[in-house]
N, C-alpha and C positions, 0 to 999 in steps of 0.2 A: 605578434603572437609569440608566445615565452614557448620553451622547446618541451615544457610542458605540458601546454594548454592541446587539445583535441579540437578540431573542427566540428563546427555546429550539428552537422550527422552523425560524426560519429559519439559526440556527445549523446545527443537523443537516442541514437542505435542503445551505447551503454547505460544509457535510463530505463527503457523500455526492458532490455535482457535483464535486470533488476527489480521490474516490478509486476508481482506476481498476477495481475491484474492484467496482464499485456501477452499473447499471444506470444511474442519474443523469446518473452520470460523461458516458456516451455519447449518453444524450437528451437533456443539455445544448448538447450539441456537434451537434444534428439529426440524429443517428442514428434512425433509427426503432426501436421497441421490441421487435422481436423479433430484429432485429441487436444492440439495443442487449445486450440479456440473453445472449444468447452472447458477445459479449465479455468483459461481465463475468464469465459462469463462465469461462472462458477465466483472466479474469488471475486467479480463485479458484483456480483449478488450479497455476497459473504458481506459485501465492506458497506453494501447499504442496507443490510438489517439491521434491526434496531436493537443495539446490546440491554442486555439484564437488567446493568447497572447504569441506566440515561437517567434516573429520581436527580431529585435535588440532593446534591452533594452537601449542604449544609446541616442536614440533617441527621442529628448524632454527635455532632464535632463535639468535642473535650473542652471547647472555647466557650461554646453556645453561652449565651445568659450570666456570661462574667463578666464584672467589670475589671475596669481599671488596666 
């Protein structure tokens, strides 16, 4: 292990504290824990609804119907 690298918890610990999605996130930050957990379902909700803009991406290009 290079004098770099983190051990596998504290890896995940520093993933979790990073992602807003994660209870950590928020108790990192002094949140208390049962604020902290509604949040985090909060941004779990956030990140599976379904954005505006899910159409076909193809739609419009400047490319469309050209050749060559």
């Amino acid at each position: 292990m290079s004098k770099h690298t983190l051990p596998k918890p504290a890896q995940d610990n520093r993933a979790n504290q990073l992602n807003p999605a994660h209870p950590a996130y928020y108790r990192s930050r002094g949140i208390p824990e049962p604020v902290a957990d509604q949040q985090a379902e909060r941004a779990r909700e956030d990140e599976r609804a379904p954005k505006a803009d899910d159409g076909d991406r193809t739609e419009g290009c400047h490319w469309e119907g050209t050749e060559g």
